[in-house]
C-alpha positions as CSV (number, residue, x, y, z in Angstrom):
1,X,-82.7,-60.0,-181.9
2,X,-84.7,-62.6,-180.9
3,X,-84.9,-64.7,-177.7
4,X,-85.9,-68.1,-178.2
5,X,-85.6,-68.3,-174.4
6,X,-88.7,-65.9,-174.5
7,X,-91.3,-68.2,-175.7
8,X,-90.0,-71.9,-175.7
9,X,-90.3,-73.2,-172.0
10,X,-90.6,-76.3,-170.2
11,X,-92.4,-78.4,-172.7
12,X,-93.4,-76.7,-175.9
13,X,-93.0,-73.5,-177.9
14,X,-95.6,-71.3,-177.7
15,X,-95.0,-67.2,-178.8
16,X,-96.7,-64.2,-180.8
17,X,-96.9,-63.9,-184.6
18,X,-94.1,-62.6,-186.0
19,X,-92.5,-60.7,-183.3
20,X,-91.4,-63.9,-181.9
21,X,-92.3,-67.1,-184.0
22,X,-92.1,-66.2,-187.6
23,X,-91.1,-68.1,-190.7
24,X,-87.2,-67.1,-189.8
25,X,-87.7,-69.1,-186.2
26,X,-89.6,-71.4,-187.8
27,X,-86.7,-72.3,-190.3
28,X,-84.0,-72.5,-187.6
29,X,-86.3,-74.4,-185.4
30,X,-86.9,-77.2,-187.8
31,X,-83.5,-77.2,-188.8
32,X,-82.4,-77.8,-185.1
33,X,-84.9,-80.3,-184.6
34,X,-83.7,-82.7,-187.6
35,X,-79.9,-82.6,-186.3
36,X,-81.1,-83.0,-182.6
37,X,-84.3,-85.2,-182.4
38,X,-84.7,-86.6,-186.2
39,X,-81.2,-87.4,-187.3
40,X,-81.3,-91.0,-187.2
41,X,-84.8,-91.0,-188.7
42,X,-84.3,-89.1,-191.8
43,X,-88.0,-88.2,-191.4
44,X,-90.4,-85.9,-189.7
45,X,-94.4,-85.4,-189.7
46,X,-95.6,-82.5,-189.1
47,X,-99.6,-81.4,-189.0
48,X,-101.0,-77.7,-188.0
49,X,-104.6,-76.3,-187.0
50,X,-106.2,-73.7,-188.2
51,X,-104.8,-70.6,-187.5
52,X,-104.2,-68.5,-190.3
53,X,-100.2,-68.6,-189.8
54,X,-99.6,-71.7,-189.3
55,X,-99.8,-73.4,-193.4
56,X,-96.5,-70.8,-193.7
57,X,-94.8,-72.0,-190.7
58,X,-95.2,-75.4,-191.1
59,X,-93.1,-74.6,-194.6
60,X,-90.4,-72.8,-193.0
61,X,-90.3,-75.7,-190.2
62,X,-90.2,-77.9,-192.9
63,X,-88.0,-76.4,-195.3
64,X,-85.4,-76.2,-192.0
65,X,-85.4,-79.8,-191.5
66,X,-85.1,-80.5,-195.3
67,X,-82.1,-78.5,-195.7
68,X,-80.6,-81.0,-193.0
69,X,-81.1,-83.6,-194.7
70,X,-84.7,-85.0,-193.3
71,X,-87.7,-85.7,-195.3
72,X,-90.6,-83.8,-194.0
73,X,-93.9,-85.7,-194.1
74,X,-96.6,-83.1,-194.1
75,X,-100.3,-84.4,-192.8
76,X,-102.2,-80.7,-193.0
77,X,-104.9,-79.9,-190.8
78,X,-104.9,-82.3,-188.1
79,X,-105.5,-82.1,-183.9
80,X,-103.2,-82.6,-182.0
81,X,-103.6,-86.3,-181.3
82,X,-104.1,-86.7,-185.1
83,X,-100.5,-85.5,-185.2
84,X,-99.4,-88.3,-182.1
85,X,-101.5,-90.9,-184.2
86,X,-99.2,-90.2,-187.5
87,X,-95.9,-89.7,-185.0
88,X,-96.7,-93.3,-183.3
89,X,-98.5,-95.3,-186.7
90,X,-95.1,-94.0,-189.0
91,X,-92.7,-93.8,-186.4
92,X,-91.3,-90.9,-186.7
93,X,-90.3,-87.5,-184.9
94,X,-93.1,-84.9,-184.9
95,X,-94.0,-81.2,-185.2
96,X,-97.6,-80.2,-184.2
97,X,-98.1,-76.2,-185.1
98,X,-100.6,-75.0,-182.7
99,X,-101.5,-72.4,-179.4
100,X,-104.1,-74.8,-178.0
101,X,-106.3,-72.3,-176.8
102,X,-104.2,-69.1,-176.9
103,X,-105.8,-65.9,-179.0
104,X,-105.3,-66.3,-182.7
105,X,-101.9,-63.6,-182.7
106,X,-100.3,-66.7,-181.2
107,X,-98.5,-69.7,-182.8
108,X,-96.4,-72.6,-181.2
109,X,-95.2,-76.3,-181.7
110,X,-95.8,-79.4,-180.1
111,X,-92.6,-81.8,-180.8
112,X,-92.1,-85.6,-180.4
113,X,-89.8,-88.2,-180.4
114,X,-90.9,-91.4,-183.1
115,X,-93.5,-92.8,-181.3
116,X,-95.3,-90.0,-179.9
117,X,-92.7,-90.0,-176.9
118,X,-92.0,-86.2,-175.6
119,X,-89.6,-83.7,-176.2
120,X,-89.4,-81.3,-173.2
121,X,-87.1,-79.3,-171.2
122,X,-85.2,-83.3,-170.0
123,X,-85.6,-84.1,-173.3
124,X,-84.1,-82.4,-175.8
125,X,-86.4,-79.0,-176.2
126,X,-84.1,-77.0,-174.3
127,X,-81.4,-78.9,-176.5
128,X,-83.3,-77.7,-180.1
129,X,-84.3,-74.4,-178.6
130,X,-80.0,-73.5,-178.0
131,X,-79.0,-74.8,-181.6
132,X,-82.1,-72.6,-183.0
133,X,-80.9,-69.9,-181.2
134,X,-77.1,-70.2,-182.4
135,X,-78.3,-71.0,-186.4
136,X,-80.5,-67.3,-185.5
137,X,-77.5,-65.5,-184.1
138,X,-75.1,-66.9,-186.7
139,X,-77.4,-65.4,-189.4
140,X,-78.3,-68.8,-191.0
141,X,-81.1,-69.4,-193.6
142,X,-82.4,-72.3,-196.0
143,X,-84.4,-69.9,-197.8
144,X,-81.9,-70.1,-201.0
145,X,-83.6,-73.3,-202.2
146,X,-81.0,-75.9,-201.6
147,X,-82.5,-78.5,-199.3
148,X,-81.0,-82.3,-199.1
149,X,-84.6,-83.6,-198.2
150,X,-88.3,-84.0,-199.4
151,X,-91.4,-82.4,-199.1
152,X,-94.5,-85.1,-199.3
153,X,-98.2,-84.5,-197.9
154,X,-99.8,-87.5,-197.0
155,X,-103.8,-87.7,-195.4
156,X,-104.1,-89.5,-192.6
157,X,-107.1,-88.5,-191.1
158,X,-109.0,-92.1,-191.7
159,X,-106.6,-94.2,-190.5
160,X,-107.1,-92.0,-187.4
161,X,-110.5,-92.2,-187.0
162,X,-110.0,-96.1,-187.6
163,X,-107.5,-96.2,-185.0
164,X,-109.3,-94.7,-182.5
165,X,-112.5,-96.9,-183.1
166,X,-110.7,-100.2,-182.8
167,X,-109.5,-98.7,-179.2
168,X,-113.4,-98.0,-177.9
169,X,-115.9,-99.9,-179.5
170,X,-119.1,-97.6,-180.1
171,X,-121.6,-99.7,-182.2
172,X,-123.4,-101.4,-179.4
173,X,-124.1,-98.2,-177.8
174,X,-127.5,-97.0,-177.2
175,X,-128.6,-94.4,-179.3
176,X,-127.4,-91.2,-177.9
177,X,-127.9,-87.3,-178.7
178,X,-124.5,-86.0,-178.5
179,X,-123.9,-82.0,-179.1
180,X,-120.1,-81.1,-179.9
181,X,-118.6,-77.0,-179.9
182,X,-115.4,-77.5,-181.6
183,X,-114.8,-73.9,-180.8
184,X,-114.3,-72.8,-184.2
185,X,-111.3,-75.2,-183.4
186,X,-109.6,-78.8,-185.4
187,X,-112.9,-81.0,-183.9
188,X,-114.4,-79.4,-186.2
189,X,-112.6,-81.9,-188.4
190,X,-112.1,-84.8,-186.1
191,X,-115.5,-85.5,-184.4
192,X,-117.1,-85.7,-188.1
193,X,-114.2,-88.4,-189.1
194,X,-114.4,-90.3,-185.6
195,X,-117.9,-90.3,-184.8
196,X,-119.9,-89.9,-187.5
197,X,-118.9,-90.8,-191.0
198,X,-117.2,-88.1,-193.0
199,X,-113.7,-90.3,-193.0
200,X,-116.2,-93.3,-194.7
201,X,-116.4,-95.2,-191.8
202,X,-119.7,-97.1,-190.8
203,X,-122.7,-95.1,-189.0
204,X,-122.2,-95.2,-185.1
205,X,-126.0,-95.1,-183.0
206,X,-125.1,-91.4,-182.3
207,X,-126.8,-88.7,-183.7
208,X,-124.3,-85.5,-183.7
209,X,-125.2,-82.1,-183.1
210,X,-122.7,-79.7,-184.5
211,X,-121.9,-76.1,-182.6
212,X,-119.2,-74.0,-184.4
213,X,-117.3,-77.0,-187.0
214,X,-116.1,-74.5,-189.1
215,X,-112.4,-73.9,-189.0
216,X,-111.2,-70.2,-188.0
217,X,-108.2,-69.6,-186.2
218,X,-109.9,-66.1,-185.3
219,X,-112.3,-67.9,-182.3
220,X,-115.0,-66.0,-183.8
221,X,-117.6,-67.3,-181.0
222,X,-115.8,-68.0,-178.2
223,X,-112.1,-68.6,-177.4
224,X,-111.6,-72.8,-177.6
225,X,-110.8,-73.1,-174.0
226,X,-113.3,-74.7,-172.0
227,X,-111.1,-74.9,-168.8
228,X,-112.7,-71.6,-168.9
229,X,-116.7,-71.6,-167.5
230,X,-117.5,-68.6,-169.6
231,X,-116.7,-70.6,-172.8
232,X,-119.2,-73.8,-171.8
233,X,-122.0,-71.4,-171.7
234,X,-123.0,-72.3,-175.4
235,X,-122.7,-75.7,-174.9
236,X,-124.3,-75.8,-171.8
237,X,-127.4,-74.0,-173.4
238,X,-127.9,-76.3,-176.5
239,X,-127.7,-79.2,-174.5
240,X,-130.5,-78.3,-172.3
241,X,-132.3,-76.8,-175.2
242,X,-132.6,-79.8,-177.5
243,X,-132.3,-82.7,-175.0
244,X,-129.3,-83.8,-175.9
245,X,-127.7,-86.9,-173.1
246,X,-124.0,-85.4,-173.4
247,X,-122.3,-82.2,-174.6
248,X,-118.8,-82.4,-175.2
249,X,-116.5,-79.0,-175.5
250,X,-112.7,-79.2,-177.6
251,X,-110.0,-76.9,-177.4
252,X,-108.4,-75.5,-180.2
253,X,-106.3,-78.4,-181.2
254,X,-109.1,-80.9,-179.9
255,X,-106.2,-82.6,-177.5
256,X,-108.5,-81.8,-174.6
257,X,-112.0,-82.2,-174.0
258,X,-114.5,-81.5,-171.5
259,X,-117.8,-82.9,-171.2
260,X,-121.5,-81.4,-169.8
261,X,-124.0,-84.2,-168.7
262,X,-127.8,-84.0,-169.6
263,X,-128.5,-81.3,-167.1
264,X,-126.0,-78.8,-168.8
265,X,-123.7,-79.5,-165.7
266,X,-119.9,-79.4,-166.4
267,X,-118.4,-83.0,-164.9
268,X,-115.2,-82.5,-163.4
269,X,-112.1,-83.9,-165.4
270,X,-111.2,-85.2,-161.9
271,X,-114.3,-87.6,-162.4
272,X,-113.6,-88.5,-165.8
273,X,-110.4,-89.3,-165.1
274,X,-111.8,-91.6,-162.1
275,X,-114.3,-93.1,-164.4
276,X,-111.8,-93.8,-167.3
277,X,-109.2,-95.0,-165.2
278,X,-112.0,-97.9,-163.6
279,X,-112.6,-98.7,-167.2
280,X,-108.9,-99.0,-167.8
281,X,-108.3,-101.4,-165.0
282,X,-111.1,-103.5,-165.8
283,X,-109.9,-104.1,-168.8
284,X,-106.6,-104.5,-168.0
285,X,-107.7,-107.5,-165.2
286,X,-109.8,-109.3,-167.6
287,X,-107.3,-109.4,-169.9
288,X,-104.9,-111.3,-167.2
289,X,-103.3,-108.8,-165.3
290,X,-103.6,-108.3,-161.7
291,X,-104.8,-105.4,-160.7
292,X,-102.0,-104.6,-158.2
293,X,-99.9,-104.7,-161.7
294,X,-102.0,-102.1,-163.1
295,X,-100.5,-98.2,-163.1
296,X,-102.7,-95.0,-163.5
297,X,-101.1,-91.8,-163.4
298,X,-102.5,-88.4,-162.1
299,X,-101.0,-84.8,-161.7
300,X,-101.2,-83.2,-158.8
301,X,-104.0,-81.4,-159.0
302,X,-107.0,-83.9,-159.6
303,X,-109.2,-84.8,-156.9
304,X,-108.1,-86.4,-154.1
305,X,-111.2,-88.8,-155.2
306,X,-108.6,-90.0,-158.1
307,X,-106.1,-91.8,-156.1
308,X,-108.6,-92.7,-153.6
309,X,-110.8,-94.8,-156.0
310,X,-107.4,-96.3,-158.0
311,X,-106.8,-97.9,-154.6
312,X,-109.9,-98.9,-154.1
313,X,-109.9,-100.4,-157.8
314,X,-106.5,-102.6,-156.4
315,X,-104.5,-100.7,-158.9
316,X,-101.4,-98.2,-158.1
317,X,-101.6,-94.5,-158.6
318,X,-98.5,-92.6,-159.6
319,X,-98.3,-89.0,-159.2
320,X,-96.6,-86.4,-161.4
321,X,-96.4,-83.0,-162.4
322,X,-98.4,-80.7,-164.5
323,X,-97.6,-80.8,-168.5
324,X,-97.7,-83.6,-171.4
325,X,-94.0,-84.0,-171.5
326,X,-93.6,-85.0,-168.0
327,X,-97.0,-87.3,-167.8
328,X,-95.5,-89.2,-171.1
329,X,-92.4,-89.9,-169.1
330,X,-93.7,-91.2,-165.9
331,X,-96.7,-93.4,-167.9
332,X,-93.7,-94.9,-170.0
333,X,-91.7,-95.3,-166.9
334,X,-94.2,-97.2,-164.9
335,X,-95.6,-98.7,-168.1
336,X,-99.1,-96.4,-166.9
337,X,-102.3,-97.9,-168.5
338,X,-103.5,-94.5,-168.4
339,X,-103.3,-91.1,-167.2
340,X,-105.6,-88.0,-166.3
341,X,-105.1,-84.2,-165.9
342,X,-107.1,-81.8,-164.8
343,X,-107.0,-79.7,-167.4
344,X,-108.5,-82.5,-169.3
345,X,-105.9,-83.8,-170.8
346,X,-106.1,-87.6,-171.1
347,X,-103.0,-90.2,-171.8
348,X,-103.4,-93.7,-173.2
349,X,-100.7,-96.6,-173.2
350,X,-102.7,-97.7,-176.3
351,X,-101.9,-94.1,-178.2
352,X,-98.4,-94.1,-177.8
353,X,-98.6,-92.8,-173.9
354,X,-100.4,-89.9,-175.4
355,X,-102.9,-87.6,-174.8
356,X,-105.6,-87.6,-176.6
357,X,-109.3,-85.8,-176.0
358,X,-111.3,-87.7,-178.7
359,X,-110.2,-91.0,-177.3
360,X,-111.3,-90.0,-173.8
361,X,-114.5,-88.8,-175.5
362,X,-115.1,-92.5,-176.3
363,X,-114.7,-93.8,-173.0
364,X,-117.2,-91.3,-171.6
365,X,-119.8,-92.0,-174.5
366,X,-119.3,-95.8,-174.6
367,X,-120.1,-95.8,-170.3
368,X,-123.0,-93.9,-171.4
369,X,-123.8,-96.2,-174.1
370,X,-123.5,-99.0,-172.0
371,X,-125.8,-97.7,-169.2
372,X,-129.4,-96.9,-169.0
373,X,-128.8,-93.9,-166.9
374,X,-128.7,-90.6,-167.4
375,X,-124.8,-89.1,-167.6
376,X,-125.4,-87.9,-164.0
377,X,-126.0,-90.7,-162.5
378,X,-123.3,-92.7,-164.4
379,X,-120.9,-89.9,-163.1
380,X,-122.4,-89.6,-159.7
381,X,-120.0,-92.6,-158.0
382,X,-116.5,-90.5,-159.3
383,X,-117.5,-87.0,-158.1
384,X,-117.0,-86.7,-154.4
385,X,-115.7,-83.6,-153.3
386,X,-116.1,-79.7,-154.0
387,X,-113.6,-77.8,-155.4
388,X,-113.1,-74.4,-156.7
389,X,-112.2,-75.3,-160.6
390,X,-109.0,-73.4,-161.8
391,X,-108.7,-70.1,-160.9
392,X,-106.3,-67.2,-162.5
393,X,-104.5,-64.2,-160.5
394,X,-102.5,-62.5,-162.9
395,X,-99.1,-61.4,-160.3
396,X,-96.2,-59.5,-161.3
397,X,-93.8,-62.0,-159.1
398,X,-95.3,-65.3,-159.1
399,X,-92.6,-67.1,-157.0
400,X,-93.0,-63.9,-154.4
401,X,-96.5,-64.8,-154.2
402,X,-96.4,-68.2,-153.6
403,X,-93.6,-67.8,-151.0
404,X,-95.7,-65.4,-149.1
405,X,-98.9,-68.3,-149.2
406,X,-96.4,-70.8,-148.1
407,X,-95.2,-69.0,-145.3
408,X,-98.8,-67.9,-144.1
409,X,-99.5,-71.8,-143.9
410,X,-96.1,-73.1,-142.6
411,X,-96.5,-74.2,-139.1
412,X,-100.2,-74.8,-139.1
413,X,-101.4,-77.7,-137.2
414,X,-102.1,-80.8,-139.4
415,X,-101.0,-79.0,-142.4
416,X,-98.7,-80.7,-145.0
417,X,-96.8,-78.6,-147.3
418,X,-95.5,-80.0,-150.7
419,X,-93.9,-78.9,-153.8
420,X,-94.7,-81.6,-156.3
421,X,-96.0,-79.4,-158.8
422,X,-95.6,-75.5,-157.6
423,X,-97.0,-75.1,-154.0
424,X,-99.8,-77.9,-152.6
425,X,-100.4,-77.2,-148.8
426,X,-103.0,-80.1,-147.5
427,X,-104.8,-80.9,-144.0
428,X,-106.5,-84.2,-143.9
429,X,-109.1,-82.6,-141.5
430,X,-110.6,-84.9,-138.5
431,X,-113.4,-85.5,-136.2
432,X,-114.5,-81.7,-136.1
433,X,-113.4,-80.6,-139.4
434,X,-113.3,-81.5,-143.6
435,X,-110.0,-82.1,-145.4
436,X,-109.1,-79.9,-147.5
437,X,-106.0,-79.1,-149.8
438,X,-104.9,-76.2,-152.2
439,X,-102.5,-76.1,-155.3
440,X,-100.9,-72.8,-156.6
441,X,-98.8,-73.3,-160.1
442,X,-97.5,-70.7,-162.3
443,X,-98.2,-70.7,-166.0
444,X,-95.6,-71.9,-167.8
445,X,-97.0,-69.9,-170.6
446,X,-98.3,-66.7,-168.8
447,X,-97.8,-64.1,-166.1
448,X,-100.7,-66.0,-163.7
449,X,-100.8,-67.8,-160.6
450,X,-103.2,-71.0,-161.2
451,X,-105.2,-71.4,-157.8
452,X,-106.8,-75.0,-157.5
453,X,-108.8,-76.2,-153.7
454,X,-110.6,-79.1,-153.2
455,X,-112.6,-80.1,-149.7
456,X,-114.6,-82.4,-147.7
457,X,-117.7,-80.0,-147.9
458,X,-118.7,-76.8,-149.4
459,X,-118.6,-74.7,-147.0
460,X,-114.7,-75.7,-146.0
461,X,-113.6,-75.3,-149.8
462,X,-115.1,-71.7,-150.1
463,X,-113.8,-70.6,-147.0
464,X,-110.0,-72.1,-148.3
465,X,-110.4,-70.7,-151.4
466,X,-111.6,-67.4,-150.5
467,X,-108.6,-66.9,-147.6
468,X,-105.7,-68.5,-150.2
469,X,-107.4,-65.6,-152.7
470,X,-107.3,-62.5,-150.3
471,X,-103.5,-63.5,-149.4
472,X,-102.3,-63.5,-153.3
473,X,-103.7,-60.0,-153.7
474,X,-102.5,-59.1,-150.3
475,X,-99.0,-59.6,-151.6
């Protein structure tokens, strides 16, 4: 029997192929979806990478919320913000099939409102997840052929690209060497269509150097996650190699991306965020606005430099938890210009409050563009403490774990314990001593503990890291 409880958690659904997302799931979840979510639409979209499961899926999915009556919209092979685009441009509810970065036995689905706006555990996946379960349980199926909707495919891909242009104007850019690894992943599509001119739109000054465009769900060269230092290698290699000025790295679904300067060096998604939300601002004031009117949201787990310099920008920074679904909400609440996770996920008022990785790729190329310096330098004024980067402890009790940590720290002088997003425990150091703070989150989508420590100097951050480490394998 299967558990849908298993695999769909806060704020997408993410589980392996077939023992727990197969075409049968699949069915039952699009089915769901059109009488929870899509009902007063009478249409979904729905787009999928590359993995080699997800073309039958996306048919069951869509089959589902045909035999409830909704016509199903299919876009193909799209990213994840390609998806968002079609949900926000058409207005309707989506369904992205994708894993991100998960190995290629895994499968999951992004959903959205019309308008790109989220579905998550407050709104309505939980919801979708229960009537999916009870059509499962109850032995229901659409595979007989009688469906009340449509099945349509529609290409979209260049009015993306054309979307995204009009956001973050390129053409007056210097010319600029810019290597992309798509990771075997869907940039592999989108960077060609958005930055050069495979979707027929006019030559930009930028002269692309392709690493691993061609689409295979398998990862064959390295696994599309470059939260992960191991997979930037590559990247970091061509770029010093053939002189490029920026490498940028995409995950599977291309909804996140990082970026290497001209030295090979990663730059912190902390620092992009800083840097795109100064751009943001800016804009925003010339275009009326005060700045004390404008919003920029973080999680709570980018530098502390993040907040710091939206203050110093005028503006207001909101904090929020970890995940797309919650970021959405609290940029739509407070009407957010922008927003910026660590992971490098990036969220624009202009796309719909979503995130998107190729937009943010833009705003890094077009302050680039717009400078004579090299990336490092440009970067330099948003980077301005050390931290650790994300590191993984795989724990049998996560919640045990982090209790013990907490309680190690609880009591300490000058030391400020929140619970935000999982565990942050902070000490805003003093005369004799750096600040520091650490986060420790649980996957939502694995059995890890996520470790993240930031500090006034190197020396402080190791020594935090290294004691919040031995106390996680201690317990």
């Amino acid at each position: 029997m299967t558990t849908l409880s298993d695999f769909i958690k806060a704020y997408d659904v993410r589980g392996l192929v077939p023992d727990q997302l197969n075409i049968d799931v699949s069915w039952a979840l699009g089915a769901a979806f059109a009488e929870v979510v899509a009902h007063d639409h009478g249409s979904v979209v729905v787009g999928h990478d590359m993995r080699p499961s997800s073309p039958e899926l996306v048919e069951a999915f869509a089959r589902g919320a045909a035999a409830r009556g909704c016509d199903a919209v299919l876009i193909g092979l799209a990213s994840t913000d390609g998806l968002y685009y079609a949900s926000g441009a058409l207005d309707l509810p989506g369904a992205m099939f994708t894993a991100s970065h998960n190995p290629a036995r895994y499968n999951g689905i992004k959903l959205c409102r019309a308008g790109a706006r989220p579905v998550g555990q407050d709104s309505g996946l939980f919801d979708i997840r229960d009537r999916a379960q009870q059509l499962l349980d109850d032995g229901v199926s659409g595979f007989d052929g009688v469906t009340a909707g449509s099945v349509t495919h529609r290409d979209l891909l260049a009015d993306y690209a054309a979307f995204l242009r009009e956001r973050v104007d390129l053409s007056a850019s210097r010319p600029l060497r810019v290597t992309v690894d798509a990771g075997n992943g869907m940039a592999g599509l989108t960077a060609p269509a958005v930055l050069g001119t495979d979707a027929g739109l006019p030559e930009l000054p930028l002269t692309l150097d392709p690493m691993f465009f061609e689409l295979d769900g398998t990862f064959p060269n390295h696994e599309a996650n470059p939260l992960d230092p191991r997979n930037l290698v590559d990247l970091q290699a061509r770029v010093r190699t053939h002189g490029a000025d920026i490498g940028l790295a995409f995950d599977g679904d291309a909804d996140r991306c990082f970026v290497v300067d001209e030295k090979g060096d990663p730059v912190s998604p902390s620092a992009i965020t800083a840097m795109i939300a100064d751009r943001e601002i800016a804009r925003e004031v010339a275009a009326g606005a005060t700045a004390d009117q404008v919003a920029v949201v973080h999680n709570a787990i980018t530098s502390a430099a993040v907040p710091e310099i939206i203050r110093e920008k005028g503006a207001r920074p909101v904090i929020t938890r970890v995940g797309h679904s919650f970021v959405k909400a609290v940029m739509s609440e407070h009407d957010a210009v922008f927003g910026g996770e660590h992971s490098a996920h990036y969220y624009f008022r202009d796309f719909w409050f979503a995130d998107t990785g190729m937009l943010a790729a833009m705003h890094v190329l077009a302050a680039l563009g717009e400078s004579d310096a090299p990336l490092s330098e440009v970067m330099a004024p948003y980077s301005r403490y050390p931290a650790s980067g994300e590191i993984n402890s795989e724990v049998a009790d996560a919640a045990a774990v982090a209790a013990a940590v907490r309680s190690a720290h609880e009591g300490d002088e000058g030391v400020r314990i929140e619970e935000v997003d999982g565990l942050t425990v902070r000490h805003d150091g003093g005369a004799d001593s750096a600040m520091w703070w650490f986060n420790l989150r649980p996957s939502n989508t694995e059995p890890l503990l996520r470790l993240n420590v930031e500090a006034g100097d190197d020396e402080t951050m190791a020594r935090v890291r290294d004691d919040v480490l031995a106390l996680i394998r201690k317990a």
